[in-house]
C-alpha positions as CSV (number, residue, x, y, z in Angstrom):
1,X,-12.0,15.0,12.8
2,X,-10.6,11.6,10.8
3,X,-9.2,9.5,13.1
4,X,-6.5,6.9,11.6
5,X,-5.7,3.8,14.0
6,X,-2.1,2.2,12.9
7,X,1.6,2.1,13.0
8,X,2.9,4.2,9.9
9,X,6.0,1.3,9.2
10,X,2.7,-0.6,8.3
11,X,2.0,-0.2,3.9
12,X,-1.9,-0.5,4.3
13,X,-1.4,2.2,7.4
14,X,0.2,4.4,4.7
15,X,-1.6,3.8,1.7
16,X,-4.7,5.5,4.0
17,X,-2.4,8.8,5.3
18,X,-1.2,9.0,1.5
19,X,-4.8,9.4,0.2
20,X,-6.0,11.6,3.3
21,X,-2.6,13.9,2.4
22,X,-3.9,13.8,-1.4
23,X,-7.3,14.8,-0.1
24,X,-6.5,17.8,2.5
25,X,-8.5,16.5,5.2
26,X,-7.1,16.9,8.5
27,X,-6.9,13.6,10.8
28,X,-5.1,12.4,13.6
29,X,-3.6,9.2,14.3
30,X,-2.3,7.1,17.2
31,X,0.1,4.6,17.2
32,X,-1.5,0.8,17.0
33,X,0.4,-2.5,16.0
34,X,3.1,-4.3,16.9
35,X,6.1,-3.9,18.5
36,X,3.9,-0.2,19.6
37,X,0.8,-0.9,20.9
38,X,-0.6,-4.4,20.5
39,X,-4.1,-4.3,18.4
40,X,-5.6,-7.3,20.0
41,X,-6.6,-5.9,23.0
42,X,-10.5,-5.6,23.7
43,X,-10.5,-2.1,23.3
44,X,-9.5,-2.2,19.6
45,X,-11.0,-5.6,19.1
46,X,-14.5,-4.0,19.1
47,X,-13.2,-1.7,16.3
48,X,-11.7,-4.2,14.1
49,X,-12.1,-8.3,15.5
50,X,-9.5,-9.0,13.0
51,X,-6.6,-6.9,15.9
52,X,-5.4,-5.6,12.5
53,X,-4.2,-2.1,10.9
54,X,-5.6,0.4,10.1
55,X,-8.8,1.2,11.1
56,X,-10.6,4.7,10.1
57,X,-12.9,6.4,13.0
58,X,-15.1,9.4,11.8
59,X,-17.6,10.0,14.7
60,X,-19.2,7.0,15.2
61,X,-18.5,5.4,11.7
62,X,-15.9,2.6,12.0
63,X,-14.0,1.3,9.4
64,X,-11.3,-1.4,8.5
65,X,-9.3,-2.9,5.7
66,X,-7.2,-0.2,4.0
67,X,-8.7,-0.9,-0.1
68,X,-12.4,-0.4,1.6
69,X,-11.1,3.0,3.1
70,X,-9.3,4.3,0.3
71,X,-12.7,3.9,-1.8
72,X,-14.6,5.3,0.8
73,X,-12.5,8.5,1.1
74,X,-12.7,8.8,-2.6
75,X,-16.1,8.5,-3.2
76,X,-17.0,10.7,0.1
77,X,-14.7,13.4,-2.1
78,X,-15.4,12.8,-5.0
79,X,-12.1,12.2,-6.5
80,X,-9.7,9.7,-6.8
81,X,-11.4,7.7,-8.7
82,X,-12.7,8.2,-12.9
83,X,-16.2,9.1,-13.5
84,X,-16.4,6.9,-16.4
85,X,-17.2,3.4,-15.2
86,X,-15.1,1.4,-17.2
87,X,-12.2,3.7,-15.8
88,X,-12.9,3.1,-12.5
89,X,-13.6,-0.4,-12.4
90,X,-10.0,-0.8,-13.7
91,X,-9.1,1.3,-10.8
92,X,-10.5,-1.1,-8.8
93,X,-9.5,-3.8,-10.3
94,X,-5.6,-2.8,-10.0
95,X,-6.2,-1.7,-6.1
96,X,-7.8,-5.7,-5.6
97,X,-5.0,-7.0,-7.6
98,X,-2.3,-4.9,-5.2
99,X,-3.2,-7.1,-2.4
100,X,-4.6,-10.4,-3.8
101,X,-1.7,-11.0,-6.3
102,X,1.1,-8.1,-6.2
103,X,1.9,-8.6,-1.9
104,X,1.8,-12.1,-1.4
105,X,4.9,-13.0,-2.9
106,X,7.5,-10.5,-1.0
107,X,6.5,-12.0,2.3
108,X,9.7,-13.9,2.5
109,X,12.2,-11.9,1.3
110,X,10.8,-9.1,3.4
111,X,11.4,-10.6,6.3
112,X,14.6,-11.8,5.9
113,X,15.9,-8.9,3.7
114,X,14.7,-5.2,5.3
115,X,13.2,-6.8,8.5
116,X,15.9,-9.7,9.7
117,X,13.2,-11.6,11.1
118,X,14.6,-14.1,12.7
119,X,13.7,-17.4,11.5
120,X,13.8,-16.3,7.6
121,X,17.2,-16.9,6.4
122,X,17.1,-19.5,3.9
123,X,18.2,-18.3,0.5
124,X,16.6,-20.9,-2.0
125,X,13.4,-19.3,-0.1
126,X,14.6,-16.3,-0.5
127,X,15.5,-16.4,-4.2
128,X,11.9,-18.2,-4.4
129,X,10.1,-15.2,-3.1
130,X,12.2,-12.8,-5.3
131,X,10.8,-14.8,-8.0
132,X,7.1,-15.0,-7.9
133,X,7.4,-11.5,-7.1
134,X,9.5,-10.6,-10.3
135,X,6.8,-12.4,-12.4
136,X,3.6,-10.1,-10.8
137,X,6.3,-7.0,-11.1
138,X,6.5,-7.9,-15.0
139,X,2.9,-7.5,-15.4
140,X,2.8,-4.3,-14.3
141,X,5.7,-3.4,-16.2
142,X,3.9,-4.6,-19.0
143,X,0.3,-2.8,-18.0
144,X,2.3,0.4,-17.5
145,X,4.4,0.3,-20.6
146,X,0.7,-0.4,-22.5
147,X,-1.2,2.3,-20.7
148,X,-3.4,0.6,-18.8
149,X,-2.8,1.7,-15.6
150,X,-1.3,5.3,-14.7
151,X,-3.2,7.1,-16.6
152,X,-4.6,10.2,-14.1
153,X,-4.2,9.3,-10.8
154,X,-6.2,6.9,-8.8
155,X,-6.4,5.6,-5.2
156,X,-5.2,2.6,-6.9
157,X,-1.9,4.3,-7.9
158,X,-1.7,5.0,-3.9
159,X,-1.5,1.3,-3.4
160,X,0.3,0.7,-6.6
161,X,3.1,3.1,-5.7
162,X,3.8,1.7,-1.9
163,X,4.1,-1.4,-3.8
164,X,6.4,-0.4,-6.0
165,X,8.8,1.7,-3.1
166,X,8.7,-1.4,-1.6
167,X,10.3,-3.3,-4.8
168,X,13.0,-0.4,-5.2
169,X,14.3,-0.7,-1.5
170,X,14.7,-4.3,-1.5
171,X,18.4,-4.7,-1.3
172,X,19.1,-7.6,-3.8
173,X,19.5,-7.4,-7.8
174,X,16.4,-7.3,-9.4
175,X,15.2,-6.9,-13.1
176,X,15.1,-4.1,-14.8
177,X,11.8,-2.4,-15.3
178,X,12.0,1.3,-17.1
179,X,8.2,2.1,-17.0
180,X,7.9,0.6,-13.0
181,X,10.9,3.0,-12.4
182,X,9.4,5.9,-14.6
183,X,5.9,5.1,-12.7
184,X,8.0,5.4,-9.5
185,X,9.6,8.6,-10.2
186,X,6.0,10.5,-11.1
187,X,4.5,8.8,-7.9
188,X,7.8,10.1,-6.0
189,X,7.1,13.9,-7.4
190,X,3.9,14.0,-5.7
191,X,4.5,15.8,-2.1
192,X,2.2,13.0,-0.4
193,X,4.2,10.6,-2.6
194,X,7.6,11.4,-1.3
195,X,6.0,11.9,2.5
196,X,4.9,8.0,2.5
197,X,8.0,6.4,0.4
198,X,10.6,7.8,2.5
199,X,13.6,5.8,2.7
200,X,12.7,5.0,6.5
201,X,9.3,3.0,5.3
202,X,10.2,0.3,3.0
């Protein structure tokens, strides 16, 4: 039995129960991450020295960072990913780009917009974030509206799609993007889709 360590308000915790859901493979998980259960104990520190979420346990197999799992579950079932190389390298080179470039910028207006962290409430920061954010949202606009990503779907399309429930809940204008919201609505009519972008997990 998979065993998947991590808080499911977490998007790297969800991108992993998304793909297990798209698989069918049974798992269990238990709550770690703050404010639950704090991952920098010793006990979960010899699973992951970074104290982060999620970590995958299958038998004595450990493993951590959520883009390593989501290729491992693909390739272990042999789907998810394109047989034809060139296919899946772009896979992988839109699941790298979903947490190297795409994340970064919402940081901010996360926190101060759908979290209320305190300590993030200055608007020019704010309207900063929005921004650099808008400008890696218009490439994929772009990418999508060209065909060169969504095309048959792809653990990168799992990270892709949190991404892009995460844009649509933000509470604050934003530009209009017909093929993110078209992408959006496809990802949404997937049953593990709709499980992992419920309006309670922004």
């Amino acid at each position: 039995m998979l065993k998947v360590l991590g808080r499911v308000t977490s998007i790297n915790v969800r991108k992993v129960l998304w793909a297990l859901d798209e698989l069918g493979l049974a798992y269990v998980r238990e709550d770690w991450g703050m404010p639950l259960r704090d991952p920098k104990v010793p006990e979960f520190l010899a699973l992951n020295p970074n104290g982060q979420v999620p970590v995958l346990v299958e038998k004595e197999f450990v493993l951590w960072e959520s883009n390593a799992i989501l290729i491992y579950l693909a390739l272990r079932e042999g789907v998810l990913l394109p047989d034809q190389l060139e296919q899946r390298a772009l896979a992988l080179q839109w699941l790298g780009w979903q947490a190297s470039e795409l994340n970064p910028p919402w940081g901010y207006a996360l926190n101060a917009l759908i979290r209320k962290t305190p300590g993030y409430d200055d608007p020019a920061r704010v309207a900063e974030s929005m921004a650099r954010w808008t400008a890696k949202m218009e490439i994929l606009e772009a990418a999508l509206a060209g065909g060169s990503v969504g095309n048959g779907f792809t653990v990168a399309d799992i990270a892709l799609g949190l991404s892009v429930h995460r844009w649509m809940s933000m509470p604050v204008e934003k530009k209009d993007l017909p093929a993110v919201a078209d992408y959006y609505e496809r990802l949404m009519s997937r049953e593990a889709g709709a499980r992992w972008m419920g309006p309670e997990t922004p």
